[in-house]
C-alpha positions, -999 to 999 in steps of 0.1 A, spaced: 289 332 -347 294 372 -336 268 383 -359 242 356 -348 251 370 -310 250 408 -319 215 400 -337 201 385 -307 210 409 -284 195 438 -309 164 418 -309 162 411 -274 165 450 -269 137 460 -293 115 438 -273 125 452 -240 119 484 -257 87 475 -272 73 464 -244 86 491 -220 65 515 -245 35 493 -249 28 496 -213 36 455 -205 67 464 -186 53 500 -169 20 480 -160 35 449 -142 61 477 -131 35 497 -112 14 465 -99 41 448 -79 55 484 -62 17 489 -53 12 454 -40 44 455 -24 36 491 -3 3 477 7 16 448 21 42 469 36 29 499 50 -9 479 61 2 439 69 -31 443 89 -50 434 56 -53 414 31 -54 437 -2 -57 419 -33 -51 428 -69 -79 434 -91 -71 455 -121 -46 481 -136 -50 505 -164 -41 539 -173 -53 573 -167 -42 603 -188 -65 627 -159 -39 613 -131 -10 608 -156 -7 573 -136 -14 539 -133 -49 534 -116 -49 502 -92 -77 487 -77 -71 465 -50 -105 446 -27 -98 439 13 -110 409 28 -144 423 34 -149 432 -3 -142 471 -2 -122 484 -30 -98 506 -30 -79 525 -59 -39 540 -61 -24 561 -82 10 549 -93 32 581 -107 46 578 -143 41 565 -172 71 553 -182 88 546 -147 61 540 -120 77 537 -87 60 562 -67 24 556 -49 3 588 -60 -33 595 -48 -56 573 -30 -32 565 1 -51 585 23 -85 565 19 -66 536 33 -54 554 58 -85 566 71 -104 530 67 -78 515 90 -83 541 120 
């Protein structure tokens, strides 16, 4: 019964693992802190998700997110591995909303 146990918990690590380098994790990682600051820091619209994928020039995750009237607009989420911190494209909001 220990080794059954011990073998599921190793195999339950190697996926984490392989999906933490694969980009799964990372990616849905980087999409919910991004949706999360926009919702946050701009309640005033309604941003909504339209696609992630990476981008070696940024060394991010590149979000694009459409407002209510259609307009995208694109973040930069830090990291590769660990993307918790909004990058580029901040400012662009910024500047729409004044």
């Amino acid at each position: 019964m220990k080794k059954i146990v011990v073998i599921i918990v190793i195999l339950i690590i190697l996926l984490i693992v392989g999906l933490w380098i694969g980009g799964i994790i990372p990616k849905t990682i980087a999409r919910i802190v991004a949706t999360n600051y926009l919702k946050n820091k701009f309640p005033m619209n309604k941003f909504e998700y339209s696609e992630i994928e990476w981008s070696s020039a940024f060394d991010g995750y590149s979000i694009r997110f459409k407002d209510e009237k259609g307009q995208y607009f694109g973040l930069i989420m830090n990291g590769k591995y660990f993307p918790f911190i909004v990058g580029q494209g901040i400012n662009a909001i910024e500047e729409y909303n004044r």
